[in-house]
C-alpha positions as CSV (number, residue, x, y, z in Angstrom):
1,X,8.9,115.9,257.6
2,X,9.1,112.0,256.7
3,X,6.2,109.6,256.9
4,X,5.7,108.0,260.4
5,X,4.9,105.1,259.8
6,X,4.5,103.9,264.2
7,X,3.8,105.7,267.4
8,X,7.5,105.0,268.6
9,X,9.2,107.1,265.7
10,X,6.6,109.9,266.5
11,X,7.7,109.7,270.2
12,X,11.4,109.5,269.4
13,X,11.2,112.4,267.4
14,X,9.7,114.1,270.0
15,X,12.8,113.1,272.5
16,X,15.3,114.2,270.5
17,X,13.1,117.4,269.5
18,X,13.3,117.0,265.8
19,X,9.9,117.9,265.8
20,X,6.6,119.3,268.4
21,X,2.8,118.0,268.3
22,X,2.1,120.7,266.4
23,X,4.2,120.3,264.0
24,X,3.2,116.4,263.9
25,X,-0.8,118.1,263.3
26,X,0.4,120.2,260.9
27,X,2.1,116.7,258.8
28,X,-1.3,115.5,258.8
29,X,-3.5,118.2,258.0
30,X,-1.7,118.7,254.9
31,X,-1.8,115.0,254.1
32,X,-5.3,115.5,254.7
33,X,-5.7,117.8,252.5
34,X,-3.4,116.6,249.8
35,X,-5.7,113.6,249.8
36,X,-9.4,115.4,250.1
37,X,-10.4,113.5,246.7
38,X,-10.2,110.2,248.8
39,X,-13.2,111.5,251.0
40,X,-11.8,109.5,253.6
41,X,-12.7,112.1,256.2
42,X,-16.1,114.3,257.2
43,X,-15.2,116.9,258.8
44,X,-11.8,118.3,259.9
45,X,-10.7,119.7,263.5
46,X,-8.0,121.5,262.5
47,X,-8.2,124.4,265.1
48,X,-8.9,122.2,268.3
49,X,-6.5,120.1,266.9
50,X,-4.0,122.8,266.6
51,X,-4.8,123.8,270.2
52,X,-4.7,120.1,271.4
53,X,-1.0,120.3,270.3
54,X,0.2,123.5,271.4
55,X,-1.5,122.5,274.8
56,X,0.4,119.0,274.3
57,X,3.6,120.7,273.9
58,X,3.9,122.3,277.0
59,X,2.8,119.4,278.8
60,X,6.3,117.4,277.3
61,X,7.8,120.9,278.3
62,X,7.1,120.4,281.7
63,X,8.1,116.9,281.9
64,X,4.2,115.4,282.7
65,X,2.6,114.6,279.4
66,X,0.5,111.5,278.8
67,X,1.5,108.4,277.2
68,X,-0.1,109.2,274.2
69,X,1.6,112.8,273.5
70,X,1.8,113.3,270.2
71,X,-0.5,110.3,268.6
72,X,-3.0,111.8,266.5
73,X,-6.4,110.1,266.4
74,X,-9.3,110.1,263.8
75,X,-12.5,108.5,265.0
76,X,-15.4,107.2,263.0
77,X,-18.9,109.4,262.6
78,X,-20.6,107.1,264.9
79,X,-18.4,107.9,267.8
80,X,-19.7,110.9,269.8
81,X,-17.3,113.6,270.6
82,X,-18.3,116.4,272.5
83,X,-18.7,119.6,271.2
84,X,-18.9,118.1,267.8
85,X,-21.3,116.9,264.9
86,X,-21.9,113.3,264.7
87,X,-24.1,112.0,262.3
88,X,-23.4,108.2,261.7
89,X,-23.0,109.3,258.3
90,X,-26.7,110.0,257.8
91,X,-29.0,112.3,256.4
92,X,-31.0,111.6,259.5
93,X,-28.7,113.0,262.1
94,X,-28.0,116.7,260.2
95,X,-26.9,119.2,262.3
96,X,-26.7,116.7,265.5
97,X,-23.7,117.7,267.9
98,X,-22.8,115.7,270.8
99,X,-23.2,116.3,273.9
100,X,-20.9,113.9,275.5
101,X,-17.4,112.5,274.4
102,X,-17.6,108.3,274.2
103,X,-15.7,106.8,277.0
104,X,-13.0,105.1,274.6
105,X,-12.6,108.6,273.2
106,X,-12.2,110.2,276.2
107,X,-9.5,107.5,277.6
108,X,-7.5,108.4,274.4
109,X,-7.7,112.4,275.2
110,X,-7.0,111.8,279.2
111,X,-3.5,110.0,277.9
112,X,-2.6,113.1,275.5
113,X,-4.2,111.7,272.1
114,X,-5.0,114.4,269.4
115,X,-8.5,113.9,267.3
116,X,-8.2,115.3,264.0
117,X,-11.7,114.7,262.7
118,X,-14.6,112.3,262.2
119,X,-14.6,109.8,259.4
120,X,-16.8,108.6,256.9
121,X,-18.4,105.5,256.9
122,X,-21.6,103.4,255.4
123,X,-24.7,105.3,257.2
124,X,-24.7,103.7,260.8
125,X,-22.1,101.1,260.0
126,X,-24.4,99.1,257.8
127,X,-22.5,98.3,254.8
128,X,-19.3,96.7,253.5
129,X,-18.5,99.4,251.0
130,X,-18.6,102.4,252.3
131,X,-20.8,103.1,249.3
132,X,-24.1,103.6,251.4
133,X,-22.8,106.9,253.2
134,X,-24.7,110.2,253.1
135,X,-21.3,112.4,252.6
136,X,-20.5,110.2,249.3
137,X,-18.1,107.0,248.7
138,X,-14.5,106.3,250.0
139,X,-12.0,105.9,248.0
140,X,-9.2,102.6,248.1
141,X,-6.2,104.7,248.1
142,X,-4.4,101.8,246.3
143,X,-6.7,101.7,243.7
144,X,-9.1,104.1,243.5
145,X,-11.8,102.4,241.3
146,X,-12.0,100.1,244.3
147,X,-13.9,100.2,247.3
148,X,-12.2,100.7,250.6
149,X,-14.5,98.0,252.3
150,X,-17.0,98.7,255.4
151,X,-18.4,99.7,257.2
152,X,-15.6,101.7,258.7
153,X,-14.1,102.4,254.7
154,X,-12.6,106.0,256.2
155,X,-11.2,105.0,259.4
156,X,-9.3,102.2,257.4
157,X,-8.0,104.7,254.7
158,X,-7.0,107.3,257.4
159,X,-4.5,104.9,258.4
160,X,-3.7,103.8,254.7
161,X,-3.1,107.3,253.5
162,X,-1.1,107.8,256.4
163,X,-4.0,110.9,257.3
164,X,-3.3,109.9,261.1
165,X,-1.4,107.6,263.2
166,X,-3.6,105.2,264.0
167,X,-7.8,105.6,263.8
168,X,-11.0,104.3,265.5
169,X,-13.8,102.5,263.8
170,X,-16.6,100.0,264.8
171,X,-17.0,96.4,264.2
172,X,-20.5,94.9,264.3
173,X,-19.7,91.6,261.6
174,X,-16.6,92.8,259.9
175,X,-16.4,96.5,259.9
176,X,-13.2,96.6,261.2
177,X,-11.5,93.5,259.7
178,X,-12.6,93.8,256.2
179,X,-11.6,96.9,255.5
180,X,-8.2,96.4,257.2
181,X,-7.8,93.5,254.9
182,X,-8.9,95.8,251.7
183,X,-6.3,98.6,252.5
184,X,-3.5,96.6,253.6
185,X,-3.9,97.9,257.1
186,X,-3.9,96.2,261.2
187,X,-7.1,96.1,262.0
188,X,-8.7,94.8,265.9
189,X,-12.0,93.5,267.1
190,X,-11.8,93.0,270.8
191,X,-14.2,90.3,272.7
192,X,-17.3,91.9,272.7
193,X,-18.0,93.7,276.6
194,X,-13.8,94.4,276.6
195,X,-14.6,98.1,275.6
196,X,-17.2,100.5,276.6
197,X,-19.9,101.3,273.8
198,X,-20.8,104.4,275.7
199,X,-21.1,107.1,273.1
200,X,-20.9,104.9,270.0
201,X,-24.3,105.2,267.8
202,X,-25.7,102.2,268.2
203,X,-26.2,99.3,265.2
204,X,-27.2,96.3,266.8
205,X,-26.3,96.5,270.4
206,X,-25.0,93.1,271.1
207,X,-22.9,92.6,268.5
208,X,-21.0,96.1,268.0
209,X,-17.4,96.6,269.3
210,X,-15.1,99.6,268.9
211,X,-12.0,98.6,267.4
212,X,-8.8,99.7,266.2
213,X,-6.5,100.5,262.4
214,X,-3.1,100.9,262.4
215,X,0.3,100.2,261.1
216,X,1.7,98.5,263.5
217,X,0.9,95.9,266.3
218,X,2.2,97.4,269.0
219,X,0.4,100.6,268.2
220,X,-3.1,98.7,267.8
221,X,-2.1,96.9,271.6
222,X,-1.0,100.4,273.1
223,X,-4.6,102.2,272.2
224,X,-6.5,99.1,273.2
225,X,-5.1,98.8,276.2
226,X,-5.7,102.0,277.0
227,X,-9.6,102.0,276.1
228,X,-10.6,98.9,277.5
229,X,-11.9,98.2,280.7
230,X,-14.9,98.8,283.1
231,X,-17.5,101.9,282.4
232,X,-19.6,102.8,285.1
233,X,-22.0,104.3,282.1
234,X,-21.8,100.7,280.4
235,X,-23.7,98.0,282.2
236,X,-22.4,95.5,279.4
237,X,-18.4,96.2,279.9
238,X,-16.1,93.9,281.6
239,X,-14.9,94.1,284.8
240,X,-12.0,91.6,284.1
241,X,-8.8,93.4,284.6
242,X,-7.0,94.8,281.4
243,X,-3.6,93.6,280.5
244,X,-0.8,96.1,279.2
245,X,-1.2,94.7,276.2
246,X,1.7,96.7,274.3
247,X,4.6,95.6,276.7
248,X,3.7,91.6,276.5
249,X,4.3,91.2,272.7
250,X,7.1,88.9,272.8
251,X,5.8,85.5,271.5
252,X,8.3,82.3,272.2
253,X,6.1,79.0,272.6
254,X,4.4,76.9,270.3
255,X,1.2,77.4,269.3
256,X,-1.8,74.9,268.4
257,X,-3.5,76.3,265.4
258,X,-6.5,75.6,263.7
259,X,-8.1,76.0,260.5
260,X,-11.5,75.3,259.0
261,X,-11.8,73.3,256.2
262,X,-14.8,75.3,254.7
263,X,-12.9,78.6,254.4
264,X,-10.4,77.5,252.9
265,X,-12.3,75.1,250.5
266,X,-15.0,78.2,249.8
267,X,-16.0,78.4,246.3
268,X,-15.7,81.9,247.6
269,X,-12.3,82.4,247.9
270,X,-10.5,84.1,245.3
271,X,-7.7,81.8,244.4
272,X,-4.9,84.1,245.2
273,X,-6.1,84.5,248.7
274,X,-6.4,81.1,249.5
275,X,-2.4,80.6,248.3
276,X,-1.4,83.2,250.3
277,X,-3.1,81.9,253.5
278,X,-2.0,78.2,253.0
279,X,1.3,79.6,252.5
280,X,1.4,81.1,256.3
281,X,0.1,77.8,257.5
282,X,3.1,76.0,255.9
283,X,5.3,78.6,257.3
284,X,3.8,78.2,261.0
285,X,4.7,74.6,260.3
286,X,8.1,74.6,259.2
287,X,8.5,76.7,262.2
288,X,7.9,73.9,264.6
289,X,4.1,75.1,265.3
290,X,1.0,72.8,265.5
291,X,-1.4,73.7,262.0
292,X,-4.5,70.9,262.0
293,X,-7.5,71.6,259.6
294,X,-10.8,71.2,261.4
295,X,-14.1,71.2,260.2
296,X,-17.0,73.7,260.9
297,X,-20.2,72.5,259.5
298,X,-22.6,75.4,261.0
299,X,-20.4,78.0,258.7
300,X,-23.1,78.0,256.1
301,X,-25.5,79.0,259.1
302,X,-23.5,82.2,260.4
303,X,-24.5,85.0,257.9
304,X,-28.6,84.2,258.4
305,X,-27.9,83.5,261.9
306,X,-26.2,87.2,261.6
307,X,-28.4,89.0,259.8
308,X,-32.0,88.1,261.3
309,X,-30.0,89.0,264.5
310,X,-28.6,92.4,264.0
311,X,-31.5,93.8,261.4
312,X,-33.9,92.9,264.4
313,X,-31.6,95.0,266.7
314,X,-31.4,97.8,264.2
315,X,-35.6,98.2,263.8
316,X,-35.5,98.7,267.7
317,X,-32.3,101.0,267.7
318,X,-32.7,103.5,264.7
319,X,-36.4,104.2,265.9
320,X,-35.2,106.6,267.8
321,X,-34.9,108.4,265.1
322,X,-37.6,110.0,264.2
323,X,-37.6,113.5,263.4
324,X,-39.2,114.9,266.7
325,X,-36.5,116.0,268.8
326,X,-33.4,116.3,266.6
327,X,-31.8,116.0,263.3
328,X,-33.6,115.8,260.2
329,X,-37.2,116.6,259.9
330,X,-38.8,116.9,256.5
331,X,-40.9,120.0,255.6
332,X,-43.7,118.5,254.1
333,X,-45.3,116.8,256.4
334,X,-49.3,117.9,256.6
335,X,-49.7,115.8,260.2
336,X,-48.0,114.1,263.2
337,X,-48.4,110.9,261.2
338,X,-46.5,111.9,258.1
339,X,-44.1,113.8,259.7
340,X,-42.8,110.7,261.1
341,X,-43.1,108.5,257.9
342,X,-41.8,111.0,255.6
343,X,-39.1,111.9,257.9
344,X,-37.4,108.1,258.2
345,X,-38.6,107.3,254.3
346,X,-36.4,110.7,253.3
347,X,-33.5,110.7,256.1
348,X,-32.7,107.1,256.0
349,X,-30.4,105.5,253.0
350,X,-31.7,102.4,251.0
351,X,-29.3,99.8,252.6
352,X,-30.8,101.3,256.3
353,X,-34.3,101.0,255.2
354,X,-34.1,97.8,254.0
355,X,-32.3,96.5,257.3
356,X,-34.9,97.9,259.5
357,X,-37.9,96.7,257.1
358,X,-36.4,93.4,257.9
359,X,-35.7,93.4,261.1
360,X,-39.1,95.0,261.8
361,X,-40.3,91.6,259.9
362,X,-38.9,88.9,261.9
363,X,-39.7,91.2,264.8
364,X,-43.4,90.7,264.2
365,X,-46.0,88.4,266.2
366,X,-46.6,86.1,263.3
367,X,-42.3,85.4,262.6
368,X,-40.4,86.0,265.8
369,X,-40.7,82.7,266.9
370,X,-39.9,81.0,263.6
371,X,-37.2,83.6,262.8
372,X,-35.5,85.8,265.9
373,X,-36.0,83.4,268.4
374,X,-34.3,80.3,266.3
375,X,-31.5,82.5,265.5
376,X,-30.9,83.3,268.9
377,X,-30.2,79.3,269.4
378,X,-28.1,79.2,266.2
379,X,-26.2,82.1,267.7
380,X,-25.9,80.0,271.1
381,X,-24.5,76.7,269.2
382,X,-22.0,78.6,267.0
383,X,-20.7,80.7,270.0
384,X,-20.5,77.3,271.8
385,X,-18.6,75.8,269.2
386,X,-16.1,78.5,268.3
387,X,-15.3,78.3,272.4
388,X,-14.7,75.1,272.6
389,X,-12.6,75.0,269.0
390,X,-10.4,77.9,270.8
391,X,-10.2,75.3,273.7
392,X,-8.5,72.7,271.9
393,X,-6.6,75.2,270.0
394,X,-4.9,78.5,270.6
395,X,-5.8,80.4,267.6
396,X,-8.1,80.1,264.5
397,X,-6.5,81.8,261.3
398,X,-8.4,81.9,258.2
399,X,-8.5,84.8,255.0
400,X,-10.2,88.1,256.3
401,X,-12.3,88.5,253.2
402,X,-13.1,85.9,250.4
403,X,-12.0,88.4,247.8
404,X,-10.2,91.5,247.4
405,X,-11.4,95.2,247.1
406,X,-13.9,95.1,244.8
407,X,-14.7,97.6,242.0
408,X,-17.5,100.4,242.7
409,X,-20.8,99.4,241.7
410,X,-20.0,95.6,241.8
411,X,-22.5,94.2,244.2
412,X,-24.5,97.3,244.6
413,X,-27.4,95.5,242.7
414,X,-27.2,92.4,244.6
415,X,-27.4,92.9,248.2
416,X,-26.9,89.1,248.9
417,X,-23.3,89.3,246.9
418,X,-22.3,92.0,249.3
419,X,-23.3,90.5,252.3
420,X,-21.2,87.5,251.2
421,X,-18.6,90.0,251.5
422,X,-18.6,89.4,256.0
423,X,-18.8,85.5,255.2
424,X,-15.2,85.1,257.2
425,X,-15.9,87.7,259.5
426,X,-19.2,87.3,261.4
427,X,-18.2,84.1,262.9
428,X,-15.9,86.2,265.8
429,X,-18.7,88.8,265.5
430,X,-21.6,86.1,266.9
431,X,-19.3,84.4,269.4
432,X,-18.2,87.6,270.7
433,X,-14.6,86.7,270.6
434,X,-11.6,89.0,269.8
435,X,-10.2,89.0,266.0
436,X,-7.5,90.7,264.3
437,X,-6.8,91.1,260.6
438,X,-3.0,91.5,259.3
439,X,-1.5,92.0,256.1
440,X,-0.9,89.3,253.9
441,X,0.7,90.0,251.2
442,X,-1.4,91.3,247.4
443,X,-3.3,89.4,244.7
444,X,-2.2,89.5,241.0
445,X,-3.9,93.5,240.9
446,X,-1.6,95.1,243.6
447,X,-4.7,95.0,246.3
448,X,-4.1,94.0,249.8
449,X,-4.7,90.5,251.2
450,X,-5.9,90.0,255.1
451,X,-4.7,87.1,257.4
452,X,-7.8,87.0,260.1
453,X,-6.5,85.5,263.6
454,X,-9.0,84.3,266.2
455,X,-8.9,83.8,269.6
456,X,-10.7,83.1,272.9
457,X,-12.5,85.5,275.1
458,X,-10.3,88.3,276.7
459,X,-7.1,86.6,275.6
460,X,-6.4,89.8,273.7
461,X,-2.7,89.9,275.1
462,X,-2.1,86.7,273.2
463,X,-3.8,87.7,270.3
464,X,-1.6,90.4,270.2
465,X,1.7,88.5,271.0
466,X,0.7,86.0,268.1
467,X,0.0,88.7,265.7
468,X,3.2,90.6,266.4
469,X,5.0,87.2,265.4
470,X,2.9,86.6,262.2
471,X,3.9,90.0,260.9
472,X,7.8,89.4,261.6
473,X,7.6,85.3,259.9
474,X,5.9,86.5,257.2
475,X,7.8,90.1,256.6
């Protein structure tokens, strides 16, 4: 069988019945397996799979079959999926199944999507690696001394390896975009509230957005469109109405485009990267389009700003987790009280513990005023500018990441050096507002270079539209 590459040649092959979903299952199982070594996935469905198709194929038999028949799915391990283990890629969690499918899922199955399996990622999406996972690092499939990025490192390399058609991760400051950007993938952040988090294991709650890898544009808008929307069992989702996304990605006016000054002139920013982005600027140009560079002077604000935020949400979130009613509990505890220290000291990773040791410090009496509370207002100011940047212009485009994959082990001694790693991507990530990164071209090592695109609240139809004629002017 050859390699699909989008949705539409699985669904013309489907028309002209060159091939069945189960056959299409099959395809990818024994990529999967061919590819085991990358670790890109945790676990495997590949008899409910097998049994998602054959039921699949006699839907298309009888002529009523979902609009998703034979797209097959992989969904990150901090996406709950009934029936099945989900473990947010911690030691914590062992042995946890789900009792519930996550709303975003369950949209996917109720149009005919097939789940494969769960995928690895950096334990509870805190990470930019994939390094800090209890089930072991992801490999870059085009260079596998590299790191696939993070948090979402398996859900990226699903869609690299061509392992699936098109996969779920999570994207809390990055963890969709990066990684994109490292594998040479499509990778979506939707405004924050424009997809239910029912389901997903939470990070830091008002920041984390489901998002979507794929190959092509149209796929990412097809599966978006059909997740997002209102959640009775999410308080925080929209209620704005959803675009069809996939069937309004012609693009034919000019756009205003912006882009700051400070990315571009980053010390940061490997030079390669910075040629290939001022390169699609010129092109936009030449094509009649309006490119201005604007300054952003609270960009040196946005990581702290970040950080002090989310830590503090993770403290309250992961306390949950605790030993007492499920997953891990250690077996040498002598008391109530060490059961629950010893517990979280051996069941949570290093990168975890040190996110909730500092959020549980700003959290305290004596700092949340000079810490959480002033971040708050940073976060107010740079949401407020970003919004009224994306009212003067239509889009913001800027590189992804700063660099490309890096090596294993590189920053693992210098947490700061990693965290540098979301300095493009937070900015969407505090002012809640959808992002997208796209392929843009390789660096002087054959590794993949992201184009980030950023727009204003809700207008993910445009975003989309935009992106779809970026990846024809610069094909």
């Amino acid at each position: 069988m050859e390699k699909f590459i989008s949705f539409d040649e699985i669904k013309k092959s489907l028309e002209k019945k060159e091939s069945d979903c189960r056959a299409i299952v099959q395809y990818y199982l024994k990529n999967i397996e061919t590819k085991a070594h990358l670790n890109a996935f945790v676990e495997v469905y590949e008899q409910s799979a097998l049994a998602q198709a054959d039921l699949i194929d006699q839907k298309l038999a009888n002529g009523n079959a979902g609009k998703l028949a034979g797209m097959v799915i992989g969904i990150k391990d901090v996406l709950c999926y009934s029936g099945h283990e989900s473990n947010a890629s911690s030691k914590i969690l062992n042995g946890f199944e789900s009792q519930f499918t996550t709303t975003a899922i369950q949209r996917l199955l109720d149009q005919d999507a097939i789940v494969i399996g769960r995928l690895n990622c950096d334990e509870f999406g805190m990470g930019s690696s994939n390094e800090n996972s209890a089930h072991g690092k992801v490999l870059n499939a085009t260079d596998e001394s590299r790191v696939p990025g993070g948090s979402s490192g398996g859900s990226a390399v699903a869609v690299q390896a061509n392992l699936c058609t098109i996969s779920l991760g999570t994207d809390t400051g990055g963890s969709v975009r990066q990684p994109a950007a490292f594998t040479g993938v499509i990778g979506m952040k939707p405004t924050y509230s424009r997809v239910s988090r029912w389901g997903l294991i939470a990070y830091a709650s008002s920041f984390d957005c489901i998002g979507v890898f794929s190959r092509t544009v149209k796929d990412n808008a097809m599966v978006m469109e059909i997740m997002a929307g209102h959640d009775e069992y999410d308080s925080t989702s929209s209620r704005k109405p959803v675009l069809p996304y996939s069937q309004l990605l012609h693009f034919d006016k000019k756009a205003k485009v912006a882009f700051l000054k400070e990315t571009i002139e980053s010390q940061a920013l490997q030079p390669k990267i910075k040629t290939n982005t001022l390169a699609v600027l010129d092109k936009l140009k030449s094509e009649g389009h309006t490119v201005e560079e604007v300054e952003f002077p609270l960009l040196d604000f946005i990581l702290p700003t970040y950080y002090i935020l989310t830590t503090a949400e993770a403290s309250s979130n992961l306390s949950r987790f605790d030993g007492v009613k499920y997953g891990y509990r250690t077996p040498n505890a002598h008391n109530l009280e060490s059961m629950y220290k010893l517990t979280r000291s051996e069941g949570f990773g290093e990168e975890v513990k040190r996110r909730i040791m500092l959020g549980t410090f700003v959290l305290s009496a004596s700092y949340y005023d000079a810490y959480f509370t002033k971040a708050q207002k940073v976060r107010r100011l740079i949401k407020d500018f970003t919004e009224n940047l994306l009212n003067d212009f239509d889009y913001i485009i800027m590189p992804t990441t700063p660099s490309t994959a890096f090596k294993f082990g590189e920053h693992s001694g210098d947490p700061v050096a990693m965290y540098l790693e979301d300095l493009f991507t937070v900015q969407a990530s505090v002012s809640g507002v959808p992002a997208i990164s796209l392929p843009n071209g390789k660096d002087e090592n054959g590794m993949p270079i992201g184009l980030q695109v950023i727009c204003n609240s809700f207008k993910e139809a445009e975003l989309y539209a935009f992106s779809n004629y970026l990846t024809e002017l610069t094909s």
